[in-house]
C-alpha positions as CSV (number, residue, x, y, z in Angstrom):
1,X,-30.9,27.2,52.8
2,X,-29.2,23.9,54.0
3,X,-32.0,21.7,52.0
4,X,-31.7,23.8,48.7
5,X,-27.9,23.4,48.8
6,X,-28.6,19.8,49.1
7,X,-30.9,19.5,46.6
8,X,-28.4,21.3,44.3
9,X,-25.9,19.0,44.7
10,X,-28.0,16.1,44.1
11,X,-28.8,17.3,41.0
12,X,-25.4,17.9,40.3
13,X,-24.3,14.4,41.3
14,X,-27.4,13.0,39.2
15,X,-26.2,15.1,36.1
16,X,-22.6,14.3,36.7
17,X,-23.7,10.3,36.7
18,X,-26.6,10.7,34.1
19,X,-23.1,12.0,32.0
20,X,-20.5,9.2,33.0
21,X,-23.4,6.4,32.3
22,X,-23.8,7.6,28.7
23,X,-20.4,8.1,28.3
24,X,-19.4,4.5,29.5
25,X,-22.8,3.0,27.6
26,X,-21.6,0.1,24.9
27,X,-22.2,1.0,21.7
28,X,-23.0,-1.2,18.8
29,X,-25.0,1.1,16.7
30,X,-26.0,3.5,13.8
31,X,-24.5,7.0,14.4
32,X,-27.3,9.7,14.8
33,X,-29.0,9.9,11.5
34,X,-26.6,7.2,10.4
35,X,-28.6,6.3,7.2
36,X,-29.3,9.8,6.5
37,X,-32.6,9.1,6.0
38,X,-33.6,12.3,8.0
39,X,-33.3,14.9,5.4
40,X,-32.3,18.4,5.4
41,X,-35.4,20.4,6.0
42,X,-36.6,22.0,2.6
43,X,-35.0,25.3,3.6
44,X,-31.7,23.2,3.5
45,X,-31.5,21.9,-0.2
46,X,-31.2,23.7,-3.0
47,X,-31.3,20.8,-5.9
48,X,-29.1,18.3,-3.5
49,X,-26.7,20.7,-2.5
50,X,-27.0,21.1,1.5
51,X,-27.0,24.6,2.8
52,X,-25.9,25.3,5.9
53,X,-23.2,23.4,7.9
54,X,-26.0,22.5,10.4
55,X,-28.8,21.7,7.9
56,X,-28.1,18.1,8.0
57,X,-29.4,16.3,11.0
58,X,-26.8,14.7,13.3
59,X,-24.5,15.7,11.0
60,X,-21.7,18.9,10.3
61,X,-21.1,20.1,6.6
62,X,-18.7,21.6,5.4
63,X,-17.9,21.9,1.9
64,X,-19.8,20.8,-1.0
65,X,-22.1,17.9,0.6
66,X,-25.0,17.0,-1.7
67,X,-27.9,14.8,-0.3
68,X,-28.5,11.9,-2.8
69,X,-31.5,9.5,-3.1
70,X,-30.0,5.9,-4.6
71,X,-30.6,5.4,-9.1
72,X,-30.7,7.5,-12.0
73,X,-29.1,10.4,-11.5
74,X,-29.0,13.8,-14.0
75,X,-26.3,13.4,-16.7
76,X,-26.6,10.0,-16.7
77,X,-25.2,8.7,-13.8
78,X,-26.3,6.2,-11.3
79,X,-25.6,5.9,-8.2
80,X,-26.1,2.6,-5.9
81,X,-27.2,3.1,-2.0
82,X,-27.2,0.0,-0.6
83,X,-28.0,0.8,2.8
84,X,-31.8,2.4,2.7
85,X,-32.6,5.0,0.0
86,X,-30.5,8.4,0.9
87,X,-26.3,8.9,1.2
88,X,-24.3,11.7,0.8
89,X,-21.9,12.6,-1.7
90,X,-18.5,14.6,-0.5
91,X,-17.0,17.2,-3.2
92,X,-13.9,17.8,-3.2
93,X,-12.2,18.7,0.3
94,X,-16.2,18.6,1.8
95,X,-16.3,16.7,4.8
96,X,-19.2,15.5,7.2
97,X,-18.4,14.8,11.0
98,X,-20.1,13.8,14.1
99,X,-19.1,14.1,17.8
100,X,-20.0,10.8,19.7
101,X,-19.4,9.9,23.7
102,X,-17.0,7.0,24.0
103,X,-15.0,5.4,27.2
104,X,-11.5,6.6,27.2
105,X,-8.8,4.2,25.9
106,X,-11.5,1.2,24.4
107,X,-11.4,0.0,21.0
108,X,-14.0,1.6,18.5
109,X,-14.8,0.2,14.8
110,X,-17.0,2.8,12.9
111,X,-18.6,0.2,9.7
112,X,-19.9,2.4,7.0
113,X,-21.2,2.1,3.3
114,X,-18.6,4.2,0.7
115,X,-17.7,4.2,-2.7
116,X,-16.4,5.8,-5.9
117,X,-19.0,7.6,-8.3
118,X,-16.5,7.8,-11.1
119,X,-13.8,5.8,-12.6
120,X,-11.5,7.6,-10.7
121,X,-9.2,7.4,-7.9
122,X,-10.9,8.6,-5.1
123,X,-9.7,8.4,-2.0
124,X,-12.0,9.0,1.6
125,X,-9.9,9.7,4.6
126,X,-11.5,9.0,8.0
127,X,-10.3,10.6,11.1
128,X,-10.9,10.5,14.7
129,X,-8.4,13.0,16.4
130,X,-5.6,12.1,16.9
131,X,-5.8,9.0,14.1
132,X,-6.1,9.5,10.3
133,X,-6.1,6.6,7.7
134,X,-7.0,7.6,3.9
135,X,-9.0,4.7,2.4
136,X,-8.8,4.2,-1.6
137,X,-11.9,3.5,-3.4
138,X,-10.6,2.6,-7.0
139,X,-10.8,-0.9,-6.0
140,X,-14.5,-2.2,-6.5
141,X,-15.5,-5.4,-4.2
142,X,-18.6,-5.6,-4.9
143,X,-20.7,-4.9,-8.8
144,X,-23.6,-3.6,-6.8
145,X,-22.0,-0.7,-5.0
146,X,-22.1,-2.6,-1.8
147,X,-19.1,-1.8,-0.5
148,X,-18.7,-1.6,3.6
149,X,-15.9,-0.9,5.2
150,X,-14.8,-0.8,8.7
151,X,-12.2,1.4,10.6
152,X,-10.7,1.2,13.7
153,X,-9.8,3.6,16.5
154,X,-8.6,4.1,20.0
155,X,-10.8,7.0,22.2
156,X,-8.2,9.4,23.7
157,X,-11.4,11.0,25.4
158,X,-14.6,10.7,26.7
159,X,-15.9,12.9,23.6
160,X,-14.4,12.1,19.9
161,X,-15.0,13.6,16.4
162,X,-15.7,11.3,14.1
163,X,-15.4,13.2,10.5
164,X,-15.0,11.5,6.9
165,X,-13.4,14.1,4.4
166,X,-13.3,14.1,0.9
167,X,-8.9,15.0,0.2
168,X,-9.0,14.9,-3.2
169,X,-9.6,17.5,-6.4
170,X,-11.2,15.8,-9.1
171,X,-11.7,16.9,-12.8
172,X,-15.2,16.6,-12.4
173,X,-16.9,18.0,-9.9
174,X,-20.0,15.8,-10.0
175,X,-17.3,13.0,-8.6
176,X,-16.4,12.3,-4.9
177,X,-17.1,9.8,-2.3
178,X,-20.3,8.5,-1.6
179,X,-20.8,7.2,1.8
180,X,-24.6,5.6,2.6
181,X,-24.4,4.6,6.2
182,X,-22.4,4.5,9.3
183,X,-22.4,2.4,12.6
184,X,-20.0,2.4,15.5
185,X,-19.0,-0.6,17.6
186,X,-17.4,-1.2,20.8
187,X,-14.5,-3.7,20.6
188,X,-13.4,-5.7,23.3
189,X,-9.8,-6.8,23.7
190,X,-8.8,-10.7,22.6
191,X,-6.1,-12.8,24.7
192,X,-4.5,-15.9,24.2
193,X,-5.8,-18.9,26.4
194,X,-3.5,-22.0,28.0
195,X,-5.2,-23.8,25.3
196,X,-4.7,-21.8,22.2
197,X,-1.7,-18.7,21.7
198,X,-4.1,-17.2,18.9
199,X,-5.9,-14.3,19.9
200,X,-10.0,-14.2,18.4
201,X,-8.8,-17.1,16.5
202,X,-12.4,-17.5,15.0
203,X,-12.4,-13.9,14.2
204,X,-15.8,-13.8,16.5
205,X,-15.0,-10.2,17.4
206,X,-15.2,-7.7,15.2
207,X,-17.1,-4.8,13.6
208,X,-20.5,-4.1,13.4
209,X,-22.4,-5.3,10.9
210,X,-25.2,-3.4,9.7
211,X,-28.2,-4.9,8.6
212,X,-28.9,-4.7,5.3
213,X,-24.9,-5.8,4.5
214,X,-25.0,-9.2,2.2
215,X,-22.0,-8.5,0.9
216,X,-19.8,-8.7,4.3
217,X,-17.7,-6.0,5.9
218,X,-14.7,-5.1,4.2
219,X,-11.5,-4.6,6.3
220,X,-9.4,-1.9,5.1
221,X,-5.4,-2.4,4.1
222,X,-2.5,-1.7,6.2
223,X,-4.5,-1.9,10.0
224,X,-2.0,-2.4,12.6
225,X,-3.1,-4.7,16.0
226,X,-3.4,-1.0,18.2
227,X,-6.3,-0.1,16.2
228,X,-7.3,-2.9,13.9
229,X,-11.4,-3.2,13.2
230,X,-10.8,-7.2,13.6
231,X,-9.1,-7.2,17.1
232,X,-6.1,-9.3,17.6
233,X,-5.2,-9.4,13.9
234,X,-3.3,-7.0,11.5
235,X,-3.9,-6.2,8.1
236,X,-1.1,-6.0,6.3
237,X,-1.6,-6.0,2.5
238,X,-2.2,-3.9,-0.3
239,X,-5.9,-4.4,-0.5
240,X,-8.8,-5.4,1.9
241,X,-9.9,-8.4,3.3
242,X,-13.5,-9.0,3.8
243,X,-14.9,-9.7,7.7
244,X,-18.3,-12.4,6.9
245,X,-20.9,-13.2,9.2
246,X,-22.8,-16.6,9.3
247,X,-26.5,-14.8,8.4
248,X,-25.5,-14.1,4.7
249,X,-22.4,-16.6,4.3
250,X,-21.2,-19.9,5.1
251,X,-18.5,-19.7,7.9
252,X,-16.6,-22.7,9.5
253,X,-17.6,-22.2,12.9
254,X,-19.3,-19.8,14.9
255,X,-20.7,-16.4,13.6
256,X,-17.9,-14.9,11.5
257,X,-14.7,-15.6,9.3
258,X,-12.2,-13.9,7.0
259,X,-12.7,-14.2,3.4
260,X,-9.0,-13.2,1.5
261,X,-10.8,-11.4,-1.4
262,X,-7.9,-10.3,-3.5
263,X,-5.1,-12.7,-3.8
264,X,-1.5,-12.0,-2.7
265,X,-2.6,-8.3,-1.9
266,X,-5.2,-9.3,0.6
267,X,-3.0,-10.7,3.8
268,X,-4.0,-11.1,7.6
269,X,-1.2,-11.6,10.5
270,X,-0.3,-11.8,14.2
271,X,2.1,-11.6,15.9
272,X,2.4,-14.2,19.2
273,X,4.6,-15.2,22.2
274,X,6.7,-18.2,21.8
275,X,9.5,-19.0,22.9
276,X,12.4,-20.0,20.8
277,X,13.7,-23.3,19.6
278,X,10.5,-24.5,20.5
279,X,8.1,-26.6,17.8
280,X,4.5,-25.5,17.8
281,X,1.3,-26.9,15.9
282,X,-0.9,-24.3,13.5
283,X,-4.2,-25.8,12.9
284,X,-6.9,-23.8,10.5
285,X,-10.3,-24.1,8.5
286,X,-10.0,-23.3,4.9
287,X,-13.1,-23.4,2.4
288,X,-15.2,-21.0,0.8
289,X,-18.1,-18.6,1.2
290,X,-20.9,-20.4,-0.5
291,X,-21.0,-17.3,-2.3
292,X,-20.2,-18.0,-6.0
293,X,-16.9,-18.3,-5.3
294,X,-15.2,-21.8,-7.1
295,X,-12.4,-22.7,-8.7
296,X,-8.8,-24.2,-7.2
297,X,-7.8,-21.9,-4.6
298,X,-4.6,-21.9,-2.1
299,X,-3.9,-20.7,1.5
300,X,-0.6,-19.7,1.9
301,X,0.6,-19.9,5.7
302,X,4.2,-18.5,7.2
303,X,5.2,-18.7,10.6
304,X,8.8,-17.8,11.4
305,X,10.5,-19.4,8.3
306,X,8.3,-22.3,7.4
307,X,5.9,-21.6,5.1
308,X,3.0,-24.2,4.2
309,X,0.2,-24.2,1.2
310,X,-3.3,-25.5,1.9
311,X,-4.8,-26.1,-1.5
312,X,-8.9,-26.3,-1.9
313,X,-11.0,-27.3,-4.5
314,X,-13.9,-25.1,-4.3
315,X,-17.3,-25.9,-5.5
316,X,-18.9,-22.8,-4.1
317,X,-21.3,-24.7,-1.9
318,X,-19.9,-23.9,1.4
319,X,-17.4,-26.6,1.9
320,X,-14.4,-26.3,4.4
321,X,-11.8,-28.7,5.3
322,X,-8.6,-28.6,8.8
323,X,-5.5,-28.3,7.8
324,X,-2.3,-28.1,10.0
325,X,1.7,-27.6,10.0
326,X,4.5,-27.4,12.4
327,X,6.7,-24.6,12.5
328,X,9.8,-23.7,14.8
329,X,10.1,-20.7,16.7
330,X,12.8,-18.5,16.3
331,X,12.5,-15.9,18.3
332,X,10.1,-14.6,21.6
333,X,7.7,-13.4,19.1
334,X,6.3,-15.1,16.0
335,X,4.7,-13.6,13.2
336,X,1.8,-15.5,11.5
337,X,0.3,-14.6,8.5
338,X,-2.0,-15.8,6.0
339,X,-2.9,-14.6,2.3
340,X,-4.4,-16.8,-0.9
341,X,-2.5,-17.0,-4.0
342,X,-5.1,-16.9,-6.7
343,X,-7.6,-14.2,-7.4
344,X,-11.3,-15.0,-7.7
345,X,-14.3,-13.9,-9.0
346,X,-17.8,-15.2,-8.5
347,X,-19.3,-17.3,-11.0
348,X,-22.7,-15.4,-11.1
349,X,-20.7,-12.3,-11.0
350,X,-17.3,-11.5,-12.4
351,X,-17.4,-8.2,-11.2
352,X,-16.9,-8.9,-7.6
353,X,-13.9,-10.5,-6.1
354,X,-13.8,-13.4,-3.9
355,X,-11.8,-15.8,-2.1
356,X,-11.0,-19.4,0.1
357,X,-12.5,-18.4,3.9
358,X,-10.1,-19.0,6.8
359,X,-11.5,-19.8,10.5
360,X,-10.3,-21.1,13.7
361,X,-6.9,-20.3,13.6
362,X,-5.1,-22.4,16.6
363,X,-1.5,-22.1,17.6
364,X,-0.6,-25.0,20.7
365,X,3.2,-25.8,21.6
366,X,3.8,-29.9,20.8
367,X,5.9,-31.3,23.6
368,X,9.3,-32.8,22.6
């Protein structure tokens, strides 16, 4: 009796690890049937509406979901999947969702392929309990349909529901979101060093980027530092930024960097210590993609109340140059910020924006 009690709790105690490891395992991955390349089983189709909240696999329904495979489309339509050959399409107030094990209180970016199928404004709201953020579409990046987006979120649990909803009621009802991949990553919190007060400074942490993404990562507007996708830095503007990597761009240094893809509405900041009175050096890389993008372009830099303009003549061949102010601080915190002043298109393609890169951002107090 003794040994079978013992052998029960060591099964137990194995279970009760087997379920903390996975819990506490770093992810940096597609979601279960991320690319939806599984397909409902025959019984769960009819035409390419899903049946069943379940029918999906890894996935929840609810709503009108329809399972889409990427081109020509009946009544004319086309729709683009970037990411493999199958996506879903939300109708109005349908939703998908998935339930994920997480490490309580880490930093999570989910990266995912989405975009409009109508010229309309369509709007997909992303939620992981108890965060919400309501991304709009109207705003094509990318000609292709390439858009990806990241998202940012704090686990409040060891379990977390990850669901992307479609809030809108369009006129047309062949409209609504379409969203070809997902991936989650674990982020890991920047700091400032003794040699620079900048935290990820060359933007080296950051979302997952999913394999088949050549047009970068878009970062969505108005992120705030808690839960940013780009750790360390806030997103402040109107529109996105995009998050590049060095596989399909040209960066300054290391493997990513910030392209500011839509002028004065496409602004990154962050706020640091300083202390006040005192004068402090901001060093930074500015050049472009070596994506198409050319033309004169401008970084405009603030820091307390100086303000400084780092002009560039791109070529679009993946040039960069340093550039560095002074400012004074006026107060125990300082808020940096960076956004370009001219909007770009590529030269090969004017129908997706672009923009001067920034990298290495550096912040070091100058001695009296």
């Amino acid at each position: 009796m003794a040994t079978a009690q013992l052998c029960i709790s060591l099964v137990l105690l194995l279970l009760c690890f087997s379920g903390s490891a996975l819990a506490a395992k770093y992810l940096d991955r597609l979601l279960n049937n991320g690319n939806f390349e599984q397909s409902p089983k025959p019984g769960g189709l009819k035409k390419t509406v899903i049946q069943g909240n379940k029918a999906l696999p890894g996935w929840e329904t609810n709503g009108l979901v329809e399972y889409i495979s990427g081109g020509p489309q009946p009544g004319g339509m086309y729709f683009a999947v970037a990411h493999g050959v199958h996506a879903v399409r939300l109708g109005n107030e349908a939703s998908i969702s998935q339930t994920i094990a997480v490490k309580p209180g880490s930093l999570y970016a989910l990266t995912f392929g989405a975009s409009r199928t109508c010229a309309q404004n369509e709007v997909l709201r992303v939620s992981v309990p108890p965060q919400t953020g309501d991304l709009p579409l109207q705003t094509l990046y990318s000609s292709n349909g390439g858009d990806t987006y990241a998202w940012g979120f704090r686990a409040k649990g060891r379990v977390v529901k990850v669901t992307f909803h479609n809030p809108g009621v369009q006129e047309d009802p062949a409209c609504g979101p379409l969203i070809d991949a997902v991936a989650i990553k674990e982020l890991f919190p920047p700091f400032p060093t003794k040699d620079n007060l900048v935290k990820n400074p060359g933007f080296e942490e950051g979302p997952h980027r999913l394999l088949n993404t050549s047009s970068g990562v878009l970062l969505p507007p108005k992120q705030e530092d808690a839960t940013s996708p780009l750790p360390g830095w806030i997103i402040e503007s109107l529109k996105a930024v995009k998050f590049i990597d060095a596989k399909h761009f040209n960066v300054p240094s290391g493997l990513a960097a910030v392209e500011l893809v839509a002028g004065r509405e496409s602004a990154i900041a962050q706020i640091i210590r300083t202390i006040p009175k005192a004068t402090y050096g901001l060093t930074f890389s500015v050049g472009d993609a070596k994506n198409g993008c050319h033309g004169s372009m401008m970084v405009e830099a603030f820091a307390a109340k100086d303000t400084f303009k780092a002009p560039f003549v791109s070529e679009g061949k993946g040039k960069f140059k340093t550039v560095s102010f002074k400012f004074t601080a006026m107060e125990a915190r300082t808020r940096i910020t960076f956004y370009s002043s001219y909007y770009h298109t590529r030269i090969d393609d004017f129908g997706s924006l672009c923009g001067p890169v920034i990298d290495q951002v550096r912040v070091v107090p100058i001695k009296a």
